[in-house]
C-alpha positions as semicolon CSV with decimal commas, in nm:
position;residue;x (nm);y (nm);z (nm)
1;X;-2,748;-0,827;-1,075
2;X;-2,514;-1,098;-0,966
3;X;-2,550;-1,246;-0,689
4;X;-2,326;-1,510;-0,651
5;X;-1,967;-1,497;-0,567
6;X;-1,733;-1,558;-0,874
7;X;-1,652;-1,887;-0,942
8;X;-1,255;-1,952;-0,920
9;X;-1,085;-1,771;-1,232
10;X;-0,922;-1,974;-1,530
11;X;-0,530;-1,994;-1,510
12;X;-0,373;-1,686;-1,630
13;X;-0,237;-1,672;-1,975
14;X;0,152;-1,663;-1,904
15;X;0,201;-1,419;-2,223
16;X;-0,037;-1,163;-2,142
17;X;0,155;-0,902;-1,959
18;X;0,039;-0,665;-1,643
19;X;-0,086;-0,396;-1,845
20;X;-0,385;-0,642;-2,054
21;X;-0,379;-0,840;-1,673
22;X;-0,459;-0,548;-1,516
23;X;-0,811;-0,462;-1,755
24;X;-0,936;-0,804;-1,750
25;X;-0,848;-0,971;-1,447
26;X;-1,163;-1,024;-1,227
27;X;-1,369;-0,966;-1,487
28;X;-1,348;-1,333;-1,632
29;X;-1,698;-1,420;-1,613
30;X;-1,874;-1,112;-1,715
31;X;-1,982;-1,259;-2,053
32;X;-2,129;-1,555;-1,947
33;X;-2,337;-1,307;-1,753
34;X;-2,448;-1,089;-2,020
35;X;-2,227;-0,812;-1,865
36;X;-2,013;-0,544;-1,992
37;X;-1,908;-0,355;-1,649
38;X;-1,855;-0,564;-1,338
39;X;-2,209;-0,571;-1,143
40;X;-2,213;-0,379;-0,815
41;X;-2,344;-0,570;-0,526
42;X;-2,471;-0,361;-0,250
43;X;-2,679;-0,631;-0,058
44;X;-2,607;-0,712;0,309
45;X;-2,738;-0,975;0,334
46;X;-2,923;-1,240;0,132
47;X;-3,160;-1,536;0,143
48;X;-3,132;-1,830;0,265
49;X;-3,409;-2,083;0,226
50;X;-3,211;-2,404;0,290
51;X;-3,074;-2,317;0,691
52;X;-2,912;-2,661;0,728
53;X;-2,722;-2,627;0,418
54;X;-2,617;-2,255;0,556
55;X;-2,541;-2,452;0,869
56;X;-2,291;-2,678;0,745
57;X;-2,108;-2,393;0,497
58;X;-2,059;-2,172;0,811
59;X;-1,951;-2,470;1,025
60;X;-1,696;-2,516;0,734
61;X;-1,614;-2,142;0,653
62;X;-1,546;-2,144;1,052
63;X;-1,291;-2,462;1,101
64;X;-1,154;-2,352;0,753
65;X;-1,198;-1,982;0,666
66;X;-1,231;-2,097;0,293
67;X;-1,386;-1,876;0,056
68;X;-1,781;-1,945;0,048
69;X;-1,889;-2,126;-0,263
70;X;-2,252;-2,106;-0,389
71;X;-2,465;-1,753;-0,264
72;X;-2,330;-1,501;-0,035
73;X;-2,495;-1,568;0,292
74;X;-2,410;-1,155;0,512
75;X;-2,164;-0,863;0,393
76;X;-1,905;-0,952;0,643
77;X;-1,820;-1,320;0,509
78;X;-1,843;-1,197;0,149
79;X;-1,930;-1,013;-0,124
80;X;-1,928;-1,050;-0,493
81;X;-1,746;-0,747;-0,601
82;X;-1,521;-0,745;-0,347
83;X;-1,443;-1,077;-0,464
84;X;-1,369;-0,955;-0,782
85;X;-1,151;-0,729;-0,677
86;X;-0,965;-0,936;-0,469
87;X;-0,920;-1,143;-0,749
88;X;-0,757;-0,916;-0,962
89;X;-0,511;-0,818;-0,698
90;X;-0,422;-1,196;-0,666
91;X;-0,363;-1,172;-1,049
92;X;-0,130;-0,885;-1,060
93;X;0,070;-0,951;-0,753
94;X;0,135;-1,330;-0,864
95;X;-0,030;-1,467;-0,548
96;X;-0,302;-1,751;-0,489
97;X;-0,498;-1,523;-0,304
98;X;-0,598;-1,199;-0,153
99;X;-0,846;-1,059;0,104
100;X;-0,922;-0,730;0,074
101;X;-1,022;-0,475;0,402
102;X;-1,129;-0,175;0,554
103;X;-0,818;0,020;0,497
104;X;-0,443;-0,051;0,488
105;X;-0,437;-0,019;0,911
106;X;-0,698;-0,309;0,926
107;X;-0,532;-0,521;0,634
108;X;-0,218;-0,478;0,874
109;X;-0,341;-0,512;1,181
110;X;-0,569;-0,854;1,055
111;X;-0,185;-0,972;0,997
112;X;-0,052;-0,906;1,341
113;X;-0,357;-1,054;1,491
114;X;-0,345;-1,361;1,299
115;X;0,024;-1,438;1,350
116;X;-0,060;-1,370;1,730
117;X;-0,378;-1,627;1,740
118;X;-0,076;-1,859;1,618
119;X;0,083;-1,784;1,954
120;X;0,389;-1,613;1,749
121;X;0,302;-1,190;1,874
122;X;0,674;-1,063;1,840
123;X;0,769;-0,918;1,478
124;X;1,062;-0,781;1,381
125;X;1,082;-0,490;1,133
126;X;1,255;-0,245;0,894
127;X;1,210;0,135;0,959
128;X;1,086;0,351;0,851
129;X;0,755;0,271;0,788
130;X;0,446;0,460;0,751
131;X;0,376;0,655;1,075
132;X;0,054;0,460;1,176
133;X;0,221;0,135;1,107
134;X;0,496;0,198;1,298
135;X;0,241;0,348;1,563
136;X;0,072;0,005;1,554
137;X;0,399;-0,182;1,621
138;X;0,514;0,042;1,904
139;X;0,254;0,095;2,102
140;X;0,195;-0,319;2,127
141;X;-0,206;-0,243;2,121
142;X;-0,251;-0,564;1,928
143;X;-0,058;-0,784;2,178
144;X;0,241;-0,729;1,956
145;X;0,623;-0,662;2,087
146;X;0,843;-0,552;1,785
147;X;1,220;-0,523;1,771
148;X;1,348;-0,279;1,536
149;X;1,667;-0,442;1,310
150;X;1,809;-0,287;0,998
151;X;1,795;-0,515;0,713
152;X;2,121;-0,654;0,734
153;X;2,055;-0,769;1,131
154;X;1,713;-0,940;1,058
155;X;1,841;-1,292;1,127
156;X;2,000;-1,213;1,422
157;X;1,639;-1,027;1,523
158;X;1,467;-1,353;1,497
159;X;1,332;-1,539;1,785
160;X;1,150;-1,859;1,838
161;X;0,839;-1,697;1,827
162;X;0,859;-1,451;1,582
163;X;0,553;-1,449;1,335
164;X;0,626;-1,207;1,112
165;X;0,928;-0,966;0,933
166;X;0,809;-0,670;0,808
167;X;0,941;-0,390;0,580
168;X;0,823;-0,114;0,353
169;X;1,042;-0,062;0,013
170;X;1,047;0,164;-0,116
171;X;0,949;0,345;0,231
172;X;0,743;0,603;0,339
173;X;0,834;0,858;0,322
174;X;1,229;0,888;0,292
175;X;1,174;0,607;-0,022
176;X;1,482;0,393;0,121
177;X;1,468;0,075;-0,099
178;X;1,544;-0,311;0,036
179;X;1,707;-0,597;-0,144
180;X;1,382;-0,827;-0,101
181;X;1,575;-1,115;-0,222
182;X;1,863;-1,081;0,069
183;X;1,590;-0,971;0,329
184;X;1,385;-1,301;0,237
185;X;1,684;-1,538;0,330
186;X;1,714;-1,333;0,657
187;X;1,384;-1,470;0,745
188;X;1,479;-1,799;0,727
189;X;1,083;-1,959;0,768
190;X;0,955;-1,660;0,946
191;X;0,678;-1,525;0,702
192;X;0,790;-1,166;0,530
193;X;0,548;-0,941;0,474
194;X;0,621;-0,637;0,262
195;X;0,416;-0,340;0,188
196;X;0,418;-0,254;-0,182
197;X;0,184;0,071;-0,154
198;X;0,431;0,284;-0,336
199;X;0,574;0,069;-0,603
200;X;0,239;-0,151;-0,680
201;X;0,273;-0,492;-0,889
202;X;0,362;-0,265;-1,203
203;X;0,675;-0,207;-1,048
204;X;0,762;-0,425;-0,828
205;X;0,616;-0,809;-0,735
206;X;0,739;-0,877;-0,390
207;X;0,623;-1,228;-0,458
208;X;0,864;-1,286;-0,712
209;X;1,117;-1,181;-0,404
210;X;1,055;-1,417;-0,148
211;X;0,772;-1,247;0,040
212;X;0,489;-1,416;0,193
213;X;0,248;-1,153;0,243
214;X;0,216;-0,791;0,023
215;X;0,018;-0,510;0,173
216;X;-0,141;-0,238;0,004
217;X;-0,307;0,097;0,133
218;X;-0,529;0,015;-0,167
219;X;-0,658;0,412;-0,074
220;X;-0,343;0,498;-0,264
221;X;-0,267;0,386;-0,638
222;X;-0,485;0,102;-0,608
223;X;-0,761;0,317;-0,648
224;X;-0,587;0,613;-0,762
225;X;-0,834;0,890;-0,753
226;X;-0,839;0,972;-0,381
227;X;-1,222;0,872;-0,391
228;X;-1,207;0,527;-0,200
229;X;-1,064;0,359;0,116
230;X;-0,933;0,041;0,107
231;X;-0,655;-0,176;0,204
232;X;-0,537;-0,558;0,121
233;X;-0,294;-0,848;0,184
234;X;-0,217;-1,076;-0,109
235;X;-0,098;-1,410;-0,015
236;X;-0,102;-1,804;-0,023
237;X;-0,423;-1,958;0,010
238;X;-0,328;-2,097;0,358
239;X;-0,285;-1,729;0,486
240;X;-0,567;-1,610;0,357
241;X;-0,793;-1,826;0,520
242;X;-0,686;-1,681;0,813
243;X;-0,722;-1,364;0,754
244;X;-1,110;-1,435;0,616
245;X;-1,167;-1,568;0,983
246;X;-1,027;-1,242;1,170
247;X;-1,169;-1,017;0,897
248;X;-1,506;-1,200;0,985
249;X;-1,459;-1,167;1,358
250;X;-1,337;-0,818;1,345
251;X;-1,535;-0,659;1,098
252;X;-1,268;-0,473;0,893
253;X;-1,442;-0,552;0,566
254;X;-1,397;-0,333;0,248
255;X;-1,731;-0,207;0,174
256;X;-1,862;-0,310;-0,147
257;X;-1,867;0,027;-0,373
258;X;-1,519;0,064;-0,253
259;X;-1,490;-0,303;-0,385
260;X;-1,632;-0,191;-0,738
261;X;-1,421;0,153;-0,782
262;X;-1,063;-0,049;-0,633
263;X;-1,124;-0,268;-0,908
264;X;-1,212;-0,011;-1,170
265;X;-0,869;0,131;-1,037
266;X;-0,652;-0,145;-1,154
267;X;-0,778;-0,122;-1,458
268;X;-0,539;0,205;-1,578
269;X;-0,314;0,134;-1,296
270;X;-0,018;0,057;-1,514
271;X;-0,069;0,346;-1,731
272;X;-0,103;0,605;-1,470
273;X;0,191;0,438;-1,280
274;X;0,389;0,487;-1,606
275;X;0,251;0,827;-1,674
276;X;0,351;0,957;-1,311
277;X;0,658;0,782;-1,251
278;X;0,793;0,998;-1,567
279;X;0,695;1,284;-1,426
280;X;0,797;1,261;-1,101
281;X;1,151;1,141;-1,216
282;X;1,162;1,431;-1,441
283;X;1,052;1,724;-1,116
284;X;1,341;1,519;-0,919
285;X;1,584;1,607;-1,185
286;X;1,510;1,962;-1,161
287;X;1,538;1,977;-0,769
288;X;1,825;1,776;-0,749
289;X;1,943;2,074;-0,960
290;X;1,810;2,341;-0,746
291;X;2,035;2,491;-0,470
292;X;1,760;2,571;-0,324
293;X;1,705;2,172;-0,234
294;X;1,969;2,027;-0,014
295;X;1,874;1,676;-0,093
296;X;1,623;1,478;-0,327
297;X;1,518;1,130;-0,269
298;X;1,397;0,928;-0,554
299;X;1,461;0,525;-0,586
300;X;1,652;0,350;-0,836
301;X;1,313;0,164;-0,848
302;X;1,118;0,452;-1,042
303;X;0,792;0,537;-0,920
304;X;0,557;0,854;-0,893
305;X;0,691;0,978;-0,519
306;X;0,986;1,226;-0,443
307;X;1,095;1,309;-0,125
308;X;1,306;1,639;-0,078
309;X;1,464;1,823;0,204
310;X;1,485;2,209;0,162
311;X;1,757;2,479;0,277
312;X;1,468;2,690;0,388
313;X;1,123;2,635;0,591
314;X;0,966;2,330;0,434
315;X;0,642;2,497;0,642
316;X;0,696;2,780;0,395
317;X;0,656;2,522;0,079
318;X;0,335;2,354;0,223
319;X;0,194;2,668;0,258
320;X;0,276;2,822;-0,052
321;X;0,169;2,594;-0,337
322;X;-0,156;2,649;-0,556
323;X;-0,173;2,402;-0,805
324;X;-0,001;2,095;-0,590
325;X;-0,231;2,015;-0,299
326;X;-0,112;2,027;0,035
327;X;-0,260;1,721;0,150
328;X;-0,213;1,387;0,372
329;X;-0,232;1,061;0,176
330;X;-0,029;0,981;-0,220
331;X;-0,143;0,755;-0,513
332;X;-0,401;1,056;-0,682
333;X;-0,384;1,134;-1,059
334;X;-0,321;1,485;-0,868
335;X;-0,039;1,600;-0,688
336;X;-0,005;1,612;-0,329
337;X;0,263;1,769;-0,106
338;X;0,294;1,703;0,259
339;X;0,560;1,719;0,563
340;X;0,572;1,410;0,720
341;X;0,734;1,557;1,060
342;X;0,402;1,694;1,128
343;X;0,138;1,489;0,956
344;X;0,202;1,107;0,864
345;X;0,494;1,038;1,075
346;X;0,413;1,230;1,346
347;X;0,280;0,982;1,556
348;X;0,620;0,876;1,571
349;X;0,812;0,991;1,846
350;X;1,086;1,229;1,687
351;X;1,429;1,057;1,771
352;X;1,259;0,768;1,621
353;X;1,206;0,979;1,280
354;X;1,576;1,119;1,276
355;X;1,698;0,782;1,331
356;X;1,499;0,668;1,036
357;X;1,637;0,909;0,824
358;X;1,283;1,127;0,864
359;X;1,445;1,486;0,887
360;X;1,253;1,824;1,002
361;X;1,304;1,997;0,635
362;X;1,216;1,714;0,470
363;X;0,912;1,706;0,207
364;X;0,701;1,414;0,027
365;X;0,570;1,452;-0,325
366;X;0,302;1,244;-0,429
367;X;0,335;1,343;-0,829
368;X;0,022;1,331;-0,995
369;X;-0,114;1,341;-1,406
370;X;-0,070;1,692;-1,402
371;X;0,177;1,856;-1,699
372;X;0,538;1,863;-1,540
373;X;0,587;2,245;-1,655
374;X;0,281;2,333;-1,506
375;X;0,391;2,171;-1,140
376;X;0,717;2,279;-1,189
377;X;0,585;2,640;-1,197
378;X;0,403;2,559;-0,840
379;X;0,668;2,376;-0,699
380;X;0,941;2,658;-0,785
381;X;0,677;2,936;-0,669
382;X;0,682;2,814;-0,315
383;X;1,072;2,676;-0,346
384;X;1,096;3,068;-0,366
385;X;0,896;3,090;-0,086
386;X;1,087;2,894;0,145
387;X;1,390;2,986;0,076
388;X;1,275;3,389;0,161
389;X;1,190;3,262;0,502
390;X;1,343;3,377;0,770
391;X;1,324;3,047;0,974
392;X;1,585;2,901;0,688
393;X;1,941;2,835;0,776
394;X;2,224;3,062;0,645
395;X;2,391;2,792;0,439
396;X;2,612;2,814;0,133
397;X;2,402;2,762;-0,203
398;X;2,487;2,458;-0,359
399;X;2,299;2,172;-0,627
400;X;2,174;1,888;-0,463
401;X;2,232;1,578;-0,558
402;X;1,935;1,272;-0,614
403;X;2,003;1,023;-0,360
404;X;1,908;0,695;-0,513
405;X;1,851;0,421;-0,259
């Protein structure tokens, strides 16, 4: 088993594209090994017979928060798969670096508490967001006070010690979509951080954009199976170090089979993004031409989420499917249905949702592998459903229309 943490990958070939990236990348040294799969690395801890050479590499890890060379020395300063993994993130988002957590939440919240050590606590961001993030940002449990600015009054949101701009295109769950580029010269030289959990690096680089940061809920299409939690930040070098001393201190770290099945993940990440994004443009079609749908949200982006509000009881939907799961999180190879009002945003308070666009009838669709006839058949099952209820309002039939954002 290895042992050791991977030495620093070879520069990437600049012809291979993100689909060839995304099966080899991390995986560079597995021949020199005498490996086929990546080695899982469940250990701990591990020796350490030389204590004044361990001495000196955590007096160094601690002024610097550099990556360990040589053996790992305990779990929560490194691990060899999760290396790996973060590696391949790095890869596919275009960044130096990336440090991989617990979740998304501590990936976040490792952010906010690193811009605060920096004595810069206020952040200014984008709604909506996902619920907890938002939750995180409002409540100011991390020290944090956040001012709320549409995208167009970021620069005027901007104070001397503002650490960090945050948004979430496209977002969760209404799918509004940012113009990265004009958002990143709103910052000016505050740091942007934006959370790419919907449209991953197949279809979107945030990178390439101007941001500093991109944050995953690697739980989502990262991993794809709804198996693993797991969340990340890619970023410079400079940032990451950072982030390796608060992950240290804090002990958000990704566990290391979560490590090994994140990376196994990324392997078919492009072709199940592919695979899903056709389907779910295809079921937004067909409810945009529903009049039992007053409104469909799908980006101009692509990508394997919908978002629909009904003219009947979107309860009535939720609780009517069979083949579609009615379930909390996105990012499976199967479909999941949910109504953010009462599950992921409601931690929000509930002028806060309607101002974020976040209405009571609306739905989010997490499309999944499955064959689009087959979901179809679900989905217009319990559209049937809903619109028999008698908590729907009396409103005139008519198609609705896909509102691209």
């Amino acid at each position: 088993m290895d042992t050791t943490s991977p030495a620093s990958p070879p520069p990437s070939d600049a012809r291979r594209s993100l689909t060839t990236e995304a099966v080899h990348a991390g995986r560079e040294d597995l021949t020199a090994l005498g490996v086929h799969a990546a080695p899982l690395d469940l250990s701990t801890t591990y020796p350490s017979p030389d204590s004044r050479g361990e001495a000196a590499r955590l007096d160094a890890f601690a002024a610097t928060g550099a990556q360990l060379s040589g053996p790992p020395v305990y779990a929560r300063l490194d691990n060899p798969t999760t290396a790996r993994f973060e590696r391949a993130l790095a890869r596919l988002e275009g960044t130096e670096s990336a440090v991989a957590f617990a979740s998304g939440m501590a990936a976040l919240s490792a952010v906010l508490l690193a811009r605060g050590a920096a004595g810069l606590r206020h952040v200014v961001a984008v709604r909506p967001l996902y619920g907890c993030s938002d939750h995180l940002l409002e409540s100011g449990l991390l020290g944090t006070e956040v001012s709320w600015a549409e995208p167009e009054e970021v620069a005027a949101a901007l104070r001397p010690d503002t650490g960090l701009v945050l948004a979430e295109t496209p977002a969760n769950p209404t799918l509004a979509e940012t113009d990265l580029d004009a958002l990143a010269e709103r910052c000016g030289d505050v740091p942007l951080l934006v959370d790419n959990t919907f449209a991953t690096p197949v279809l979107q680089r945030p990178r390439e954009h101007g941001a500093a940061l991109v944050l995953h809920s690697a739980t989502k299409y990262l991993g794809g199976h709804g198996d693993v939690l797991g969340g990340a930040v890619a970023c410079d070098e400079e940032q990451a170090r950072a982030l390796r001393q608060i992950r240290f201190a804090t002990g958000g770290v990704l566990h290391p089979l979560a490590g090994y099945l994140l990376l196994r993940g990324l392997s078919t990440l492009p072709v199940r993004m592919r695979a899903q994004s056709a389907g779910a443009a295809e079921i937004a079609r067909r409810l945009a031409a529903d009049p039992r749908v007053a409104r469909v949200h799908y980006p101009r982006l692509g990508g394997a989420m919908v978002a629909f509000e009904v003219e009947g009881d979107p309860h009535a939907v939720i609780g009517a499917v069979r083949l579609i799961t009615p379930a909390v999180s996105l990012g499976s190879v199967d479909t999941l249905i949910q109504h953010p009002g009462s599950i992921s945003h409601r931690i929000v308070a509930a002028e806060d949702r309607r101002a974020a666009g976040i209405s009571d009838r609306l739905l989010r669709m997490s499309v999944g592998l499955e064959d689009v006839e087959d979901l179809w058949r679900d989905l217009d099952a319990a559209l049937a459903a809903s619109a028999g209820s008698a908590s729907g309002p009396e409103r005139p039939a008519v198609p609705a229309t896909v509102r691209a954002h």
